[in-house]
C-alpha positions in Angstrom: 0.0 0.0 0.0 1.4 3.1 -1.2 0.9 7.1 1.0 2.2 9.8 -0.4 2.1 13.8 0.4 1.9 16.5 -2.2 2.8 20.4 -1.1 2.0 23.1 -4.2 3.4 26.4 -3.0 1.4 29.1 -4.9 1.6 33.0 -4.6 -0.5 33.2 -1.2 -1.2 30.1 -0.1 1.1 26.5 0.3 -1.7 23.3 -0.3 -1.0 20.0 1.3 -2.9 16.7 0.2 -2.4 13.7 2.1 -3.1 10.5 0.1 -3.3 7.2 2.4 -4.3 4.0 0.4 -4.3 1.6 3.5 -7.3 3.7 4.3 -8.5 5.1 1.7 -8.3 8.4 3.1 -7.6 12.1 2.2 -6.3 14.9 4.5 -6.0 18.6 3.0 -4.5 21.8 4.7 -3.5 25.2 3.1 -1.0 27.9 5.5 -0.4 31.3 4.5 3.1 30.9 1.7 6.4 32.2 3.4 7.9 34.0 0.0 11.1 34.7 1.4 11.7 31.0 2.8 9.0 29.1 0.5 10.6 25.6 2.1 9.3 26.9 6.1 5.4 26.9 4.9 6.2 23.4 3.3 7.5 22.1 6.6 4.9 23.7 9.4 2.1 22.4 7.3 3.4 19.0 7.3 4.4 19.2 11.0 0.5 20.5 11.5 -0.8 17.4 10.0 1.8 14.3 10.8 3.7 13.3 13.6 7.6 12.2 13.2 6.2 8.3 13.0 3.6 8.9 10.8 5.8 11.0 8.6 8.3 8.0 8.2 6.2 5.8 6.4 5.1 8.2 4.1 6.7 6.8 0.6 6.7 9.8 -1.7 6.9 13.4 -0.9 5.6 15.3 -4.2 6.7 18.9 -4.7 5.6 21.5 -7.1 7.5 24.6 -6.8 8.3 28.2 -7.8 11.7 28.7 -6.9 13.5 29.0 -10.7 10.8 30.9 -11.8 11.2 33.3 -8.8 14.6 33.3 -9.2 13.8 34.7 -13.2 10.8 36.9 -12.7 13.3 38.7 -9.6 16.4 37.8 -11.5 18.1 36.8 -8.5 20.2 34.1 -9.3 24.0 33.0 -9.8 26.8 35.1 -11.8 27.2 33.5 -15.2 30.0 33.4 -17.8 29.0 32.2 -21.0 31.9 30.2 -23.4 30.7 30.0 -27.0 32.0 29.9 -30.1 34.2 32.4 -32.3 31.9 34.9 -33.7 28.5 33.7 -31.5 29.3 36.1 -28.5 26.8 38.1 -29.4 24.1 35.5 -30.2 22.0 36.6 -26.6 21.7 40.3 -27.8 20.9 39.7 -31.4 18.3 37.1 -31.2 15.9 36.5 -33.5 15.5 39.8 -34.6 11.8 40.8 -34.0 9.9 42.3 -31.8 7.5 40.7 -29.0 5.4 43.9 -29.4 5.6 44.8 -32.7 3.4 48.4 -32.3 4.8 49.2 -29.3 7.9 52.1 -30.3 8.7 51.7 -26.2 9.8 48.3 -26.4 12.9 46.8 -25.2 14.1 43.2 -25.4 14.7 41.3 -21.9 18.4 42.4 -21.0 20.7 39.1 -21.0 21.3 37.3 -18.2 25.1 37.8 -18.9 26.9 40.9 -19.4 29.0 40.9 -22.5 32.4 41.0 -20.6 31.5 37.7 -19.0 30.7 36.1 -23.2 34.0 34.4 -23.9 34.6 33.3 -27.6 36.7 30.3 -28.2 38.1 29.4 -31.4 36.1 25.9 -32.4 33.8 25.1 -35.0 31.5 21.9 -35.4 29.9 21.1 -38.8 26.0 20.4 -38.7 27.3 17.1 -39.4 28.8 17.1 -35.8 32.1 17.2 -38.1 34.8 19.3 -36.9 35.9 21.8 -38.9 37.9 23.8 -36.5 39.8 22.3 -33.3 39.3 23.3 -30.1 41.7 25.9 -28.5 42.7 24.6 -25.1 44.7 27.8 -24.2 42.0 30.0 -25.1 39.8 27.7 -22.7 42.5 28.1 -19.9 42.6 31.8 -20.1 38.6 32.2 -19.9 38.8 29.9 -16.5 41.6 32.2 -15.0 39.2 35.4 -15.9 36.2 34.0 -14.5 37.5 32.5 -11.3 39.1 36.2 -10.9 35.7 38.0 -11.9 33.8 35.3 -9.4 32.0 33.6 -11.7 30.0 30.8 -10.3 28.4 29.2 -12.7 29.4 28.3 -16.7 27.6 27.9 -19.3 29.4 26.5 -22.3 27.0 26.5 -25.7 29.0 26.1 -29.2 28.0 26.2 -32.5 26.4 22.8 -33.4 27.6 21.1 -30.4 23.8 19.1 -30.7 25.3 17.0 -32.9 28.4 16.5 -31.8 29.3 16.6 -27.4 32.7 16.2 -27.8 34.1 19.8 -27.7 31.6 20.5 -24.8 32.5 18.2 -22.4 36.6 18.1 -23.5 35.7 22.3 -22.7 34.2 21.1 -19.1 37.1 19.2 -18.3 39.7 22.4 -18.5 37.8 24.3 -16.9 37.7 21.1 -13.9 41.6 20.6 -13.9 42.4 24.2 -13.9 41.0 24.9 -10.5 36.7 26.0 -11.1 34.6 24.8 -9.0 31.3 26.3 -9.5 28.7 24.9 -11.7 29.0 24.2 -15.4 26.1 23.7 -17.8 26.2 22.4 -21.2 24.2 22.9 -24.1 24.5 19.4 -25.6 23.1 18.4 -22.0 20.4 20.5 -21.7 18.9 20.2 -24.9 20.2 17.7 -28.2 17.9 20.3 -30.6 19.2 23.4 -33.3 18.1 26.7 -33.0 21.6 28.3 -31.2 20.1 31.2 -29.5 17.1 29.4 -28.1 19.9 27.0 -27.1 22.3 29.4 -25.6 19.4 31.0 -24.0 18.0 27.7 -22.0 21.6 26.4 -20.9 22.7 30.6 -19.6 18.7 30.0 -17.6 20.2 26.5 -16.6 23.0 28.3 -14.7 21.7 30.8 -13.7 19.0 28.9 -11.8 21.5 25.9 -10.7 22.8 27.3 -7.1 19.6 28.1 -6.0 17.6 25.6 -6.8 19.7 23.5 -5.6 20.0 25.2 -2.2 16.4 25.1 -2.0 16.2 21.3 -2.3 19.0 20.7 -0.2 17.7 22.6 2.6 13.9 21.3 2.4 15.5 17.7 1.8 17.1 18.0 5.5 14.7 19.8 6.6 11.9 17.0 6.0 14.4 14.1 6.8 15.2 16.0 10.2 11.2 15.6 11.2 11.3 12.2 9.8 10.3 11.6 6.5 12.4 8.8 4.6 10.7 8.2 1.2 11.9 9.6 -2.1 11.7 13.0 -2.7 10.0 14.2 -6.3 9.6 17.7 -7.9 7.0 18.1 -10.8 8.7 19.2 -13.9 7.4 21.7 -16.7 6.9 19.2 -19.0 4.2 17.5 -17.0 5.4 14.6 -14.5 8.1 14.5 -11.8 11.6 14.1 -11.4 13.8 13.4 -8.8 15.4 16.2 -6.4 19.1 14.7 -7.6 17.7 15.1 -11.2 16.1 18.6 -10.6 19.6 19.4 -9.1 20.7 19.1 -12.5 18.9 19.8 -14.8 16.7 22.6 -12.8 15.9 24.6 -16.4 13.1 21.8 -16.4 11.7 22.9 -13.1 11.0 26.7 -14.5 7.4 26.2 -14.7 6.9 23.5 -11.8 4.5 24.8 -9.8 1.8 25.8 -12.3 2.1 22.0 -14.0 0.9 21.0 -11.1 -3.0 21.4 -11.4 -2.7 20.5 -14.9 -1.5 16.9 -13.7 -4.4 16.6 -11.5 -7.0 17.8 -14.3 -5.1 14.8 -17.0 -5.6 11.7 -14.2 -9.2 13.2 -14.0 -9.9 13.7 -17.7 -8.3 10.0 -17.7 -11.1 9.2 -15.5 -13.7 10.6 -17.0 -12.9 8.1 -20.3 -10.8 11.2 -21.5 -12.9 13.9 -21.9 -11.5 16.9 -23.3 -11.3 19.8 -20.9 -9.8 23.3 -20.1 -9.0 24.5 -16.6 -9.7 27.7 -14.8 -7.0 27.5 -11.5 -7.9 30.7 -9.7 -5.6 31.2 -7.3 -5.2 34.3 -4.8 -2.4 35.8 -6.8 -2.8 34.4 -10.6 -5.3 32.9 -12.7 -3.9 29.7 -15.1 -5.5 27.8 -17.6 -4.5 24.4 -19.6 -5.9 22.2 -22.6 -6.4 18.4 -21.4 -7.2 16.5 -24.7 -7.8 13.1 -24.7 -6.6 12.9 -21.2 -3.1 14.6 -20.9 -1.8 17.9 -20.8 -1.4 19.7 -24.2 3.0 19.5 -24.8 4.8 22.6 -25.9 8.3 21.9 -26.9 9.6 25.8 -26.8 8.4 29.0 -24.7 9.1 32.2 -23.2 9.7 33.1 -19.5 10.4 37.2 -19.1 11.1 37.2 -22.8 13.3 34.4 -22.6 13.3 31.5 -25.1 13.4 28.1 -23.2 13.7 25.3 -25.4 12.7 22.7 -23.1 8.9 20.7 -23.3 6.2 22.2 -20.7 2.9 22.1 -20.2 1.3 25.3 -22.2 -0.2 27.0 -19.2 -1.1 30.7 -19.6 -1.0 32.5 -16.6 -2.6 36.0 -15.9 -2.9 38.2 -12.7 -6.3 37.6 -11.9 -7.0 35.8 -9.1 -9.1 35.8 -5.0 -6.3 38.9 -4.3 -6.0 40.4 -7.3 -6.3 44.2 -6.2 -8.6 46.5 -8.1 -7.7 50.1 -8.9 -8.7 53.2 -11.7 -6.6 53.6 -14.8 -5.3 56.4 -16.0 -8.9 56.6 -17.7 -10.9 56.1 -15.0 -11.9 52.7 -15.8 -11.6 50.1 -13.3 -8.9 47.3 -14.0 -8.3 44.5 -11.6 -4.6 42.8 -11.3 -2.1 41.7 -11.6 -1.1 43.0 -8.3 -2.5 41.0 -5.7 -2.8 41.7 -1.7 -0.9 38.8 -1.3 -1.1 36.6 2.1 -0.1 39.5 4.0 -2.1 42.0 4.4 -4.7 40.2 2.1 -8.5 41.6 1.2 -9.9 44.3 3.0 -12.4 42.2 4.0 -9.6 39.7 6.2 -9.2 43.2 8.2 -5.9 42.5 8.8 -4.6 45.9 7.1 -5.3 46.0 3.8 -7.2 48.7 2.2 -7.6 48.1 -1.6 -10.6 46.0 -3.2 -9.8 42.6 -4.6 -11.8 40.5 -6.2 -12.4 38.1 -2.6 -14.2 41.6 -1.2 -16.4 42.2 -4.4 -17.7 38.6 -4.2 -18.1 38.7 -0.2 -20.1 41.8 -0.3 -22.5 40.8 -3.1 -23.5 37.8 -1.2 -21.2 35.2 -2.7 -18.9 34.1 0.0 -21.8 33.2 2.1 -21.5 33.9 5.6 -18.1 34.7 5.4 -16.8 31.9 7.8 -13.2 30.4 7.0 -12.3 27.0 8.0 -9.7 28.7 9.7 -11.6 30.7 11.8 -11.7 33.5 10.2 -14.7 35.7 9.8 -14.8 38.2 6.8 -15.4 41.8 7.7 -18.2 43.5 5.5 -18.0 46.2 6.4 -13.8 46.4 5.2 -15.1 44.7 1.8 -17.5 48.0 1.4 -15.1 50.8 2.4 -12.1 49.4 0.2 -14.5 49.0 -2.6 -15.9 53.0 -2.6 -12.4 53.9 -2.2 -12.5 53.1 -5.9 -15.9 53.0 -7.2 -17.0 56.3 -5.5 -14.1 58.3 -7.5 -16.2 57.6 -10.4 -19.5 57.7 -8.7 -20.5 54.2 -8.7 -21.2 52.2 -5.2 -20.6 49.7 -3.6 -22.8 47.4 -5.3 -22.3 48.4 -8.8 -18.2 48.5 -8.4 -18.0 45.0 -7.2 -20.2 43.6 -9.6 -17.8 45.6 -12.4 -14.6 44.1 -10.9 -16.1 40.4 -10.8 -17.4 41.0 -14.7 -13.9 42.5 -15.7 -11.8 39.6 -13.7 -14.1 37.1 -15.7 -13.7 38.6 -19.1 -9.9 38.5 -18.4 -9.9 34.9 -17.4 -11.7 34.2 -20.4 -9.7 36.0 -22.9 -6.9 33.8 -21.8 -9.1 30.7 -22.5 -9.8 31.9 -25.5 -6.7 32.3 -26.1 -5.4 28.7 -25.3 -8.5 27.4 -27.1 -8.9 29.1 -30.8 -5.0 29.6 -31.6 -5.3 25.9 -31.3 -8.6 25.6 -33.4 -10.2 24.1 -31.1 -13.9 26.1 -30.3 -14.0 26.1 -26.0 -17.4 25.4 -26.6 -17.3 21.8 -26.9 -15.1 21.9 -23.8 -15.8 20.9 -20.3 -14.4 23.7 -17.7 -13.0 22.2 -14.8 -12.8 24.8 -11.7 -10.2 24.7 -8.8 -8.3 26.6 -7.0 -9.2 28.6 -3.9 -11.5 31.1 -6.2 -12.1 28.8 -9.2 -15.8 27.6 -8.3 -16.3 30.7 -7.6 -15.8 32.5 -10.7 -16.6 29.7 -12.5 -20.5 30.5 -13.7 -19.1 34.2 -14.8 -16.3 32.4 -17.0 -18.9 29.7 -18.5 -21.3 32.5 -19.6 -18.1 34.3 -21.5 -17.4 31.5 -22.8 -20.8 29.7 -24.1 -19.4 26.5 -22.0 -22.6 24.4 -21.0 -20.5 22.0 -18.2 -19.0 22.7 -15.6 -17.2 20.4 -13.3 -15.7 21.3 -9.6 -13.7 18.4 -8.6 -13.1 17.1 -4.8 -10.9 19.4 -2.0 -11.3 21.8 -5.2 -8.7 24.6 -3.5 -6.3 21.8 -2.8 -6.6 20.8 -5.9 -3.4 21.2 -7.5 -1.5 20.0 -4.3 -3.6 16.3 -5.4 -2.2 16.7 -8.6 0.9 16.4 -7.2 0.1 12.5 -5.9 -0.7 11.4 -9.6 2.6 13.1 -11.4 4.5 10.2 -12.6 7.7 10.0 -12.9 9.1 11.3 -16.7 11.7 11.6 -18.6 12.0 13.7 -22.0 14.8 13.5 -24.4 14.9 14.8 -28.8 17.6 15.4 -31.2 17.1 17.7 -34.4 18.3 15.5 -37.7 16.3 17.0 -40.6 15.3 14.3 -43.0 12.8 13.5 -45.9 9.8 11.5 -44.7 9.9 7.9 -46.1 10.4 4.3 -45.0 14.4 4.8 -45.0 13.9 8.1 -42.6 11.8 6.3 -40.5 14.3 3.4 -39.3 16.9 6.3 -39.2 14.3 7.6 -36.5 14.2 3.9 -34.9 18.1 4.4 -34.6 18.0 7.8 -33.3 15.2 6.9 -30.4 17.0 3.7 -29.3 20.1 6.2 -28.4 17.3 9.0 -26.8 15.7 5.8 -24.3 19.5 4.6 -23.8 20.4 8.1 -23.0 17.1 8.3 -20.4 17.9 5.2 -18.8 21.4 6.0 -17.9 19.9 9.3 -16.2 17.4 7.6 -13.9 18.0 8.2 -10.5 15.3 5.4 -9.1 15.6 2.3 -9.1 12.2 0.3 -11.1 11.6 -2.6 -13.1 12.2 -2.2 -17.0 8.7 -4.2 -17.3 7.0 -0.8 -15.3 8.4 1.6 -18.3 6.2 3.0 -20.7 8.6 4.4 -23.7 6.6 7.3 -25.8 7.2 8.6 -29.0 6.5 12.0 -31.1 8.1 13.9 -34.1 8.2 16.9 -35.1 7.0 17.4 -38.6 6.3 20.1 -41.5 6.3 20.7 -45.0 9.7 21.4 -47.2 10.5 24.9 -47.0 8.8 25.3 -43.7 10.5 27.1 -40.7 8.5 25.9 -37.9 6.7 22.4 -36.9 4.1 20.7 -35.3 4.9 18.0 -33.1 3.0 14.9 -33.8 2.4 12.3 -31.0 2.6 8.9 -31.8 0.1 7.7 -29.1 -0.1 3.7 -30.4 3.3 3.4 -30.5 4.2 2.4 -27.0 7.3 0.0 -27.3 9.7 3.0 -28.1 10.0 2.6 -31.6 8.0 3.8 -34.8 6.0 1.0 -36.5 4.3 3.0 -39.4 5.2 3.4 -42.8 5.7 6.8 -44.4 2.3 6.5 -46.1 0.3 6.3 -42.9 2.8 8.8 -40.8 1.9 11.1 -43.8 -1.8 10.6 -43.5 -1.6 11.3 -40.0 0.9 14.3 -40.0 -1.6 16.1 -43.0 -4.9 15.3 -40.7 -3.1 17.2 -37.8 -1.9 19.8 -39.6 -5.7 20.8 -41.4 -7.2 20.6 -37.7 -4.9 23.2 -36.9 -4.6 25.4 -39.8 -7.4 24.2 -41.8 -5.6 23.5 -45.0 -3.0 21.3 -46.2 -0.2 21.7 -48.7 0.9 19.2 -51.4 4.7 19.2 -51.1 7.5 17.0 -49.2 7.1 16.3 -45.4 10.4 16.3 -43.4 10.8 15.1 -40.1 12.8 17.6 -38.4 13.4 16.4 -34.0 12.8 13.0 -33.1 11.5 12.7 -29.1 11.7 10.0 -26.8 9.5 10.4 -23.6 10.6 7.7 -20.3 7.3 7.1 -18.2 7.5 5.2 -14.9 3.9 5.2 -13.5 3.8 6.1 -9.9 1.2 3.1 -7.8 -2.3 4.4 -9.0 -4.3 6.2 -6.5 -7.9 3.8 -5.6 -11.1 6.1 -6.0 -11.3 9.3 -3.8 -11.9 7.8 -0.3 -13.1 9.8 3.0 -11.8 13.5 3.0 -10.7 14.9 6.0 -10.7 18.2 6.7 -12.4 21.3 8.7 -15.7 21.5 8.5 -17.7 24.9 7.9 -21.0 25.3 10.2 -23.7 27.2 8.4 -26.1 28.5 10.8 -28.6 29.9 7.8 -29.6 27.4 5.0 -30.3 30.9 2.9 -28.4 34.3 2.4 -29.2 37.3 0.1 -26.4 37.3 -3.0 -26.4 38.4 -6.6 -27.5 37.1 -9.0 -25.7 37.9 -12.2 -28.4 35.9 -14.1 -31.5 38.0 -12.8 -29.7 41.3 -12.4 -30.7 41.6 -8.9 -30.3 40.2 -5.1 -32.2 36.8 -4.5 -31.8 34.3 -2.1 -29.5 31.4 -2.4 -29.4 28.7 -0.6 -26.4 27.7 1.2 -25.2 24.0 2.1 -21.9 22.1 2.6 -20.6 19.7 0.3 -21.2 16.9 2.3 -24.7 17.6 2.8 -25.4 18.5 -0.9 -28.2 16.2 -2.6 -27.2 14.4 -5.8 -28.9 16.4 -8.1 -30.1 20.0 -6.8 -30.5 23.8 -8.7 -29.4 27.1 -8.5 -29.2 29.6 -6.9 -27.1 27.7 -4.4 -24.0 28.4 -2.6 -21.9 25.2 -1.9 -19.4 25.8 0.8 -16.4 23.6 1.7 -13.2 24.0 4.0 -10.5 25.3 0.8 -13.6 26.7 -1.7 -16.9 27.7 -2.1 -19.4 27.5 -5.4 -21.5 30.1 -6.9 -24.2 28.0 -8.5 -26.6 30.7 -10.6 -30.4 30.6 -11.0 -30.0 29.1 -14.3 -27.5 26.0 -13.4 -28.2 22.3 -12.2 -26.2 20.5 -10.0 -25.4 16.9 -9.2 -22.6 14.8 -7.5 -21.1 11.9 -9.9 -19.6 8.6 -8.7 -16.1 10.3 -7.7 -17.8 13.3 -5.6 -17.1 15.7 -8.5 -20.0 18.5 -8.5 -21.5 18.7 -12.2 -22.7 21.8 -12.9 -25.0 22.4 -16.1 -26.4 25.9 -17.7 -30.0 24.3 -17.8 -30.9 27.0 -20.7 -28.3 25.6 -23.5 
């Protein structure tokens, strides 16, 4: 029997989830986040809940966390050199050569993470072949380890000119710089990623570096920390690509940690699309600080194998999660127009809403909901009781500058946080060509149910569906994230039968390569190899990456013919045309899946109970324009199939069912919600 604890540190709150299969049980907690010491929430919250025995037969602790991206967004992290090749020094000013905001004559490019003193060129030069044309200058190498070791350079990143193709030059480069005295850490772009594109390259193994020290203080410390209090299971940190990696492997490689924490719900929203015979699905994870939204089609994550992180390139596979600033703290304020905007800033933990009356002064989107009626009686499992009176003032502060009360502003900031969160769906959805329509929305996060009917209605989305221990949601995520490895290498070829066992020879090294980086023991027989390409027609500059979902033994049984067929019938759902020209395979990609024990069907949840005192309160009702009463009940005590207007209150989140939903329980305890009137 298998127990396992997952801790998802998000911008105000850390969640824990307690899975235990021996008894079927769940236990959920949230604590205020610690942002200057995110590892000290992690730790009181488990000491809250387990005692030192306890902890020790815990078997996995499951992590999803902010710390890289942190140390990017605050650009806090170690000082990196950069070794390159002859004539490539400049490679992270120059880019690509466009703009990100093409209208905008204000723009600036993100500044580099190193400083051009600290670019050393070194005379080398690989083929695209992996051939080498030019040798590699050892002196040259010697002298740029004397300068950095004197400028105090702790970290290296060495990225040459084709090295994809070929390591040798790389790690021959890593070696000097190891017998002539460096200690610090040393990154390498034929590590990091086997694909072309040399600035998007360059760019990911400089983040690499940068990121290194501090994520791998962070681990260290919260790896003694939890072993101090007892824990001594394995220790696993959700990766950006969906899944989870070791701690020793995140130590490593921590560029594939960047976008940890947000992966984290969309792992939880996969194992329940899986559950739900795959139902395709977009997410609204309203947080306190940031709204984010994913694509789950036919049961996973949606895969996107390059990205930007503060106008950054990383060319490593995530899950493509949009994130806004819209979430329960998001703080509402006039523009320079006099139009009310809400986010991104966000009241944080500390002070928090007005309506917490712990200091803060400015409206967020938790007030406007509380003083229309939609938090209920305002009673948190905590034992906090919301202050309406707060929740009112803050919100004339902004609304009575522009004549509007109370009333009227916070219904404006809940129908302008909605539309926000929407445009972001939209945006996920359509670039895609897929029509959110024929979606299902699925609604966590501490605000999530909440907003969810205002999002729906933007959106023409008929279903809704709140899951269990909804505001802990991501931190149960966690529990499912199996371990995975990802590996590719760029070799352009010409589809046909003779490319396609080229590719069988290519992903035989990729799974070699993955094997040898595994850090857990398991049985071969418990591996589940996965395979994709990236594809497009001759004369193309970009691709789309085809998943080969049938192929499940690691190796590519179709013929050109049929990988054809199925590369053109992706490409017209996408673009909705298809050209009549050669198809090249340009990246071949090898995924490494070790399935963590399966969690049994949700089982008894434990957690604080809320005490309603009145089975009805006044609220809003967006859908009649006007205050009606709602009724109010707990979760637990909800009847399988009830209607709106109803308020559904739980320890972590509460539901705002309109007057013109249905809703019901299904097998697993998820609440379906349904607009009755499409």
């Amino acid at each position: 029997m298998s127990s396992r604890i997952g801790v998802d540190i998000g911008g105000t709150f850390t969640d824990f989830i307690l899975y235990d299969e021996s008894g079927n049980t769940v236990t959920i907690d949230k604590i205020p986040t610690t942002p200057s010491s995110p590892e000290i929430a992690v730790v009181e919250v488990i000491k809250r809940n387990l005692d030192a025995d306890a902890l020790s037969k815990v078997d996995f602790f499951l992590h999803g966390t902010t710390v890289g991206l942190n140390a990017l967004l605050e650009r806090k992290g170690s000082k990196v050199g950069l070794i390159c090749t002859k004539g490539f020094r400049d490679t992270l000013e120059i880019r690509r050569g466009d703009r990100d905001e093409m209208y905008n004559l204000f723009w600036q490019p993100s500044p580099p993470l190193v400083p051009r003193y600290l670019r050393i060129e070194i005379e080398e030069r690989l083929l695209a072949d992996g051939n080498t044309h030019t040798p590699l200058n050892k002196d040259q190498i010697k002298e740029a380890c004397k300068f950095f070791i004197k400028e105090e350079v702790t970290s290296v990143a060495i990225a040459y000119i084709n090295s994809y193709t070929n390591k040798k030059h790389e790690l021959d480069t890593e070696k000097i710089f190891r017998d002539n005295g460096f200690k610090g850490q040393i990154s390498l772009s034929s590590m990091v990623s086997g694909e072309y594109r040399e600035y998007e390259r360059t760019t990911t193994t400089v983040i690499d570096a940068f990121v290194k020290d501090r994520m791998s203080n962070y681990l260290n410390s919260l790896k003694k920390q939890l072993n101090s209090i007892g824990f001594k299971g394995s220790f696993l940190v959700t990766r950006s690509g969906s899944g989870s990696m070791t701690f020793d492997e995140a130590e490593d490689r921590p560029f594939e940690t960047i976008m940890s924490g947000p992966v984290a719900g969309a792992e939880g929203a996969g194992e329940l699309s899986r559950k739900l015979e795959n139902i395709n699905l977009v997410t609204a994870d309203v947080g306190g600080t940031s709204f984010d939204t994913c694509l789950i089609i036919n049961g996973r994550p949606q895969i996107q194998f390059e990205g930007k992180i503060v106008g950054l390139p990383v060319q490593s596979p995530w899950v493509d999660v949009r994130s806004i600033g819209a979430g329960g703290g998001s703080i509402a304020y006039l523009d320079e127009g006099g139009l009310i905007r809400s986010g991104p800033q966000s009241s944080g933990a500390v002070p928090g809403p007005a309506c917490y009356g712990k200091g803060g002064k400015k409206p967020t989107t938790t007030d406007a909901a509380f003083f229309l009626g939609m938090l209920g009686e305002g009673k948190l499992a905590s034992g906090l009781e919301l202050n309406k009176s707060f929740a009112e003032e803050a919100l004339i502060s902004v609304g009575g500058k522009i004549n509007l009360s109370a009333h009227d502003t916070a219904k404006g900031i809940l129908k302008i946080s909605s539309s926000n969160m929407a445009d972001a769906i939209r945006e996920i959805t359509i670039e895609q060509g897929i029509d959110p329509r024929e979606l299902k929305l699925l609604a966590f996060g501490g605000a999530g149910p909440l907003m969810s009917n205002l999002i729906a209605e933007e959106l023409d989305i008929k279903e809704i569906i709140v899951p269990p221990f909804s505001g802990n949601f991501s931190a149960w995520g966690l529990l499912g994230a199996d371990l995975l490895q990802m590996n590719a290498r760029t070799k352009i070829l010409r589809l046909s039968d003779e490319s396609i066992n080229e590719c069988n020879n290519i992903l035989k090294e990729l799974f070699s390569e993955l094997e040898k980086r595994q850090k857990i023991d398991f049985s071969a027989s418990n591996q589940i190899k996965e395979v994709a390409l990236d594809m497009r027609w001759m004369g193309q500059e970009h691709t789309i990456t085809l998943k080969l979902e049938k192929e499940k033994d690691g190796k590519i049984s179709l013929n050109s013919n049929q990988l054809k067929d199925l590369f053109m019938n992706e490409y017209l759902r996408t673009f909705g045309s298809k050209l009549d020209t050669i198809v090249e395979i340009v990246s071949t990609r090898a995924s490494l899946r070790v399935p963590l024990p399966r969690k049994s069907e949700t089982g008894n949840i434990k957690q604080d109970d809320i005490k309603i005192t009145n089975n009805k309160i006044k609220c809003y009702s967006f859908k009649k324009d006007e205050i009606i009463d709602f009724n109010i009940v707990s979760r637990s005590d909800l009847k399988s199939d009830s209607s709106g207007p109803i308020i559904i209150v739980e320890s972590t989140a509460i539901t705002y069912v309109d007057a013109n939903y249905d809703v019901k329980k299904d097998k697993d305890n998820n609440l379906i919600i349904n607009n009755r009137e499409m």
